[in-house]
C-alpha positions in Angstrom: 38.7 26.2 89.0 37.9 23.7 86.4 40.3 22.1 84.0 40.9 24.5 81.2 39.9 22.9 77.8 42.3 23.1 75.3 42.9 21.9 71.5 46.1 22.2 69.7 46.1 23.3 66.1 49.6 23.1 63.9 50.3 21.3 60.5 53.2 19.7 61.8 53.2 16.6 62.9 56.0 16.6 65.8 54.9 20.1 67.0 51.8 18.3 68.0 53.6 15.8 69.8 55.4 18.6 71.4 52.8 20.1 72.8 50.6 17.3 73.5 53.2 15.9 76.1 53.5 19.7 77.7 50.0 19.7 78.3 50.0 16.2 79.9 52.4 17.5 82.1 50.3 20.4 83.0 47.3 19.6 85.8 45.2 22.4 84.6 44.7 21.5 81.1 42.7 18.9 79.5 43.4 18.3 75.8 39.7 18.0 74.0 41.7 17.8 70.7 44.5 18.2 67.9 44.4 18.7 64.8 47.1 18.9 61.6 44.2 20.8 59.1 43.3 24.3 60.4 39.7 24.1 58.5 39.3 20.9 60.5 40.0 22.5 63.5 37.3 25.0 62.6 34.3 22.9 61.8 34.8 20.6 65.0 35.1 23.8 67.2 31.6 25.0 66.1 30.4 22.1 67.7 32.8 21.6 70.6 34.1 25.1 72.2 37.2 25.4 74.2 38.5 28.1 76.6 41.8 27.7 75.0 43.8 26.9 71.7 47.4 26.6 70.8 47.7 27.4 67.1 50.3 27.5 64.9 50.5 30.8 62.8 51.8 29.9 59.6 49.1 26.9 57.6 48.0 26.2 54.5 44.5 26.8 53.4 43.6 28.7 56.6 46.4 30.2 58.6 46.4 31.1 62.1 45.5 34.5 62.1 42.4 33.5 59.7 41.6 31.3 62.3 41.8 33.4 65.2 38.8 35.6 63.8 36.0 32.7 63.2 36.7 31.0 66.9 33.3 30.8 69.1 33.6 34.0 71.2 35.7 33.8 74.3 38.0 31.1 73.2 41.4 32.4 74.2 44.6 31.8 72.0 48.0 31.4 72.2 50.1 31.2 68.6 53.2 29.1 68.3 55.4 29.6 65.3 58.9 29.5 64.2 58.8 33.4 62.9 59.2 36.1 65.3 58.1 38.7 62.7 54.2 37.5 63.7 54.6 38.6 67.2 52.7 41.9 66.2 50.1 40.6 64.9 49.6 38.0 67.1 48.8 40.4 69.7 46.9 42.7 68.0 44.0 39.8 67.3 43.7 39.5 71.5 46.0 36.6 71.4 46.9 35.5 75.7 50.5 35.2 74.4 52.9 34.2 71.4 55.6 30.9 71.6 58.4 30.9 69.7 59.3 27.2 67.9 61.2 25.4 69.8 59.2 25.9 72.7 60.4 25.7 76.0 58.0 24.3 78.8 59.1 27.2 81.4 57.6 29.6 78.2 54.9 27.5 77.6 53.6 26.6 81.3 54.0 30.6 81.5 51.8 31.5 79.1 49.1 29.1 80.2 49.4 30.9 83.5 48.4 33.6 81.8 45.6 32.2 79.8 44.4 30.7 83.6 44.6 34.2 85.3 42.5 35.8 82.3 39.9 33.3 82.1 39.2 33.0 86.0 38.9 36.5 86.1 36.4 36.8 83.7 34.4 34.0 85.2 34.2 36.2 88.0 33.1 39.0 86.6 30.3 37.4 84.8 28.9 35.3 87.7 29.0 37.8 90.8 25.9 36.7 92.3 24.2 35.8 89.4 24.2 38.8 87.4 25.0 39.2 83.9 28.2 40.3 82.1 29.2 43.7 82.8 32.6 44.3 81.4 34.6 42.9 78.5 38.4 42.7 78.2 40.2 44.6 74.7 43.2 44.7 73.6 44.6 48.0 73.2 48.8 48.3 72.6 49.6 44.7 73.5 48.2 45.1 76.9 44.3 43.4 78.2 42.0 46.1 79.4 38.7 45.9 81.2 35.5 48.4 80.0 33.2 48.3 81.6 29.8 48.3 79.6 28.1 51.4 81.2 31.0 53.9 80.4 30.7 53.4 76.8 29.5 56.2 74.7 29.6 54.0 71.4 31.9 51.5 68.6 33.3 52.7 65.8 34.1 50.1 63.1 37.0 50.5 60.6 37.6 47.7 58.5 39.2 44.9 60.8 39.5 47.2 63.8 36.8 48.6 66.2 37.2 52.6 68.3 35.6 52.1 71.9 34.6 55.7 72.7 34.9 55.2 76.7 33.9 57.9 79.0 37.2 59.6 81.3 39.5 58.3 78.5 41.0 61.0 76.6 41.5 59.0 73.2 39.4 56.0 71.8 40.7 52.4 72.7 41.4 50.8 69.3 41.3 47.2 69.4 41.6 44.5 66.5 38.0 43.1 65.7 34.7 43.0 63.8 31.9 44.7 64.5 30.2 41.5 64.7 32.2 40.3 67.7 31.2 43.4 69.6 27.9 43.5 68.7 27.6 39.5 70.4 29.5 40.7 72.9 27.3 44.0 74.1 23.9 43.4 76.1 21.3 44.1 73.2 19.1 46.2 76.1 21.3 48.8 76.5 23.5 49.0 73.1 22.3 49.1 69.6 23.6 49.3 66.1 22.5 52.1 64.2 24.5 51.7 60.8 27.3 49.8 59.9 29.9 51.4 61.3 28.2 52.5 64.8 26.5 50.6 67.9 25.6 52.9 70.7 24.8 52.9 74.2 21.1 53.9 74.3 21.0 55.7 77.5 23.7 58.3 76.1 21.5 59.4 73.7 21.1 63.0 74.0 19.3 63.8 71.1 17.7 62.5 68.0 16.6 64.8 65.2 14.0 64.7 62.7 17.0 63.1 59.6 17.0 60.9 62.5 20.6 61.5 63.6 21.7 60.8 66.8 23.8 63.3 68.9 26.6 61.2 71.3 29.0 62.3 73.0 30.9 64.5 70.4 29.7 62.6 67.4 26.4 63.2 65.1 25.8 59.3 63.8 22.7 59.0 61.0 20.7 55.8 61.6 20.8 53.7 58.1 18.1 52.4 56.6 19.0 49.2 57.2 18.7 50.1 61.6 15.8 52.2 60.7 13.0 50.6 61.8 15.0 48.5 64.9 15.8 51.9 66.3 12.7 53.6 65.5 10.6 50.7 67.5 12.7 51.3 70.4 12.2 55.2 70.1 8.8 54.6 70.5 8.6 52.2 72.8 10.7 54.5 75.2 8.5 57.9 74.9 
């Protein structure tokens, strides 16, 4: 496997240096970065993706979990922070794991064995034999879970949280994210976004009536104006 690229975000100064000597002691990691100014750390990323960042939760102008939400898709984080009270939250926005200041290396080499276990997988996943992405890995009660793409029905959005509507599950898997991250994430062939608050899986379609509403699983969703014509085109393109 391939060094894992990392960058280290936290205002203050000796926590850098902290964790800049635990990942020279660490083979698998290769530092791209650090950074004092989270907003910094954000406009170099855009240019310069990482699998991995160590961020510090609590930051002035943008803090940690504001970060989390605008990193390039896949990049995987792990928080470190001197306030145990974030540990939540920290998982509920997909974070690989949460440090607690002062950080130990045994914690700290563990939870980039965990970060290395999770991104090798999904490099599997996403080039067996070529093919494309099939699955994607949620959240859902502090625990990573594969879906796979062709067992879901369709996404409910709610605010700052998205419902995966999974076939043989009894309940939705709620997970914290934007419709916006699952929308990049889904194969545009087979999934589509209707309104604001719904993408679908195409081929689960069982009907579509004339108020052009679409009948899913258990749910009646209207396509919006806005998805109108996108979904229309595909309608007719598929008669």
């Amino acid at each position: 496997m391939s060094p894992i690229t990392c960058i280290i975000v936290d205002d203050e100064p000796l926590a850098v240096k902290l964790l800049e000597s635990f990942v020279t002691r660490t083979p698998q990691l290769q530092l791209e970065h650090s950074f004092t100014d989270s907003v910094e750390a954000l406009t170099w990323l855009k240019e310069h993706p990482v699998n991995l960042a160590f961020m510090d939760i609590q930051m002035p102008d943008l803090n940690g979990m504001e970060l989390s939400h605008m990193l390039p898709e896949g990049t995987k984080i792990i928080f470190t922070t001197a306030f145990k009270e974030y540990a939540f939250e920290s998982y509920e926005v997909n974070a690989v794991d949460f440090l607690l200041k002062p950080i130990r290396y045994n914690k700290f080499i563990a939870a980039v064995e965990k970060a290395e276990r999770l991104i090798s997988l999904e490099s599997k996943v996403e080039n067996v034999e070529g093919s494309p992405k099939k699955t994607m890995f949620i959240r859902v009660d502090g625990e990573l879970r594969q879906v796979n793409f062709e067992h879901i029905l369709y996404v409910e959005g709610m605010k700052d949280y998205v419902r995966f509507h999974v076939e043989g599950e009894s309940h939705p898997l709620t997970t914290h994210m934007t419709m916006k991250a699952v929308e990049d994430t889904l194969p545009t062939d087979t999934f589509m976004r209707i309104n604001r608050s719904y993408i679908v899986r195409l081929d689960k379609i069982r009907t579509v009536d004339r108020n052009l509403c679409v009948y899913i699983g258990d749910e009646i969703i209207r396509v919006t104006d806005a998805y109108r014509e996108a979904f229309e085109n595909y309608c007719s393109g598929n008669c």
